[in-house]
N, C-alpha and C positions, 0 to 999 in steps of 0.2 A: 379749352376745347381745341383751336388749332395745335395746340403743342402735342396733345392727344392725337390729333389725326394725324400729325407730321410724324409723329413716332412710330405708326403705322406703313411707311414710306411713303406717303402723298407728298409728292410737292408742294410749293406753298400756293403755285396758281392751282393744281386740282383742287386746293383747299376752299378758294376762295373759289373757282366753280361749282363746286361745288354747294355752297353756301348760296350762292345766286341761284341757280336751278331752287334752292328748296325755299327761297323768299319768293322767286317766281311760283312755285306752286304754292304755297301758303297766300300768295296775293290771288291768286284764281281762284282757289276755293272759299275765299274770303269774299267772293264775290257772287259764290253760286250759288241761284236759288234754291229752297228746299221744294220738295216735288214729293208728295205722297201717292202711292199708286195701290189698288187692291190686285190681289192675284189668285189665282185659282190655288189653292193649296199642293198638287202635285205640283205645280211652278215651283211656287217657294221650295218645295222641298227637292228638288233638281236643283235651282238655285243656291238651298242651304248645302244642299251636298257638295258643288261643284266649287264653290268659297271655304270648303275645308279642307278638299282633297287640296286645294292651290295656294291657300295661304291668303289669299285675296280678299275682300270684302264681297259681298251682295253688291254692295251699292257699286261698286267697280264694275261689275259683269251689266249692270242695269244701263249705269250710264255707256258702257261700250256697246252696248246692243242698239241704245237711242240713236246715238252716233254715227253706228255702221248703217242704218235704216233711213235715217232723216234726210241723207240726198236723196236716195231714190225715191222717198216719198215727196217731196218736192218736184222733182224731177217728172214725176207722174201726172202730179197736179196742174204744173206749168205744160204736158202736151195734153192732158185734157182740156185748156181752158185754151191753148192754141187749136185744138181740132175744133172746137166751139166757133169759133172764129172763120174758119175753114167752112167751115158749115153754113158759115151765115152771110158769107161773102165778104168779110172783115179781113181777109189776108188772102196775098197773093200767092200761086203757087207755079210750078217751073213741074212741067213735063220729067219725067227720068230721059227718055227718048234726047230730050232738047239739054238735059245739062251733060249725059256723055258726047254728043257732038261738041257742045261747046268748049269740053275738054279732050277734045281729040278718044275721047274713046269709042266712038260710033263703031260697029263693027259689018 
């Protein structure tokens, strides 16, 4: 296989970059859970469309949508459970007024 790729013009380090990159991803998805999800039927079929027109899997678009979502929904969670707190006299809080003076931007 390296003599193959080298014939190709790779060097012998893109070769062996190579080769890492793909025992790295072969070691991560050797790791990843499986997840079954149901979906409305127009979904799947947006999603079978959109994995044909690209060449991609399903599962590619699914897990990049979880991905692109899951900070923000963290994100949500962690100042809902901080306003909670806010509410209940459990955290301090700092005037706008009082933190532009404190940084010189009082106007």
């Amino acid at each position: 296989m390296c003599v193959k790729l080298l014939g190709q013009g790779r060097t012998p380090s893109s070769v062996f970059d190579r080769r890492l990159g793909l025992l790295f991803m072969l070691y991560l998805y050797s790791e990843a859970a499986m997840l079954a999800i149901r979906l409305p039927e127009s979904i799947e079929k947006r999603l079978e469309k959109l994995a044909r027109r690209t060449g991609r899997t399903k599962t590619y678009y699914v897990r990049e949508a979880i991905l692109q979502h899951l900070d923000d929904l963290e994100d949500m969670y962690l100042a809902e459970h901080v306003l909670d707190r806010i509410r209940d006299g459990e955290e301090n809080t700092v005037a706008l007024e009082d933190v532009m003076k404190r940084h010189g931007l009082a106007g």
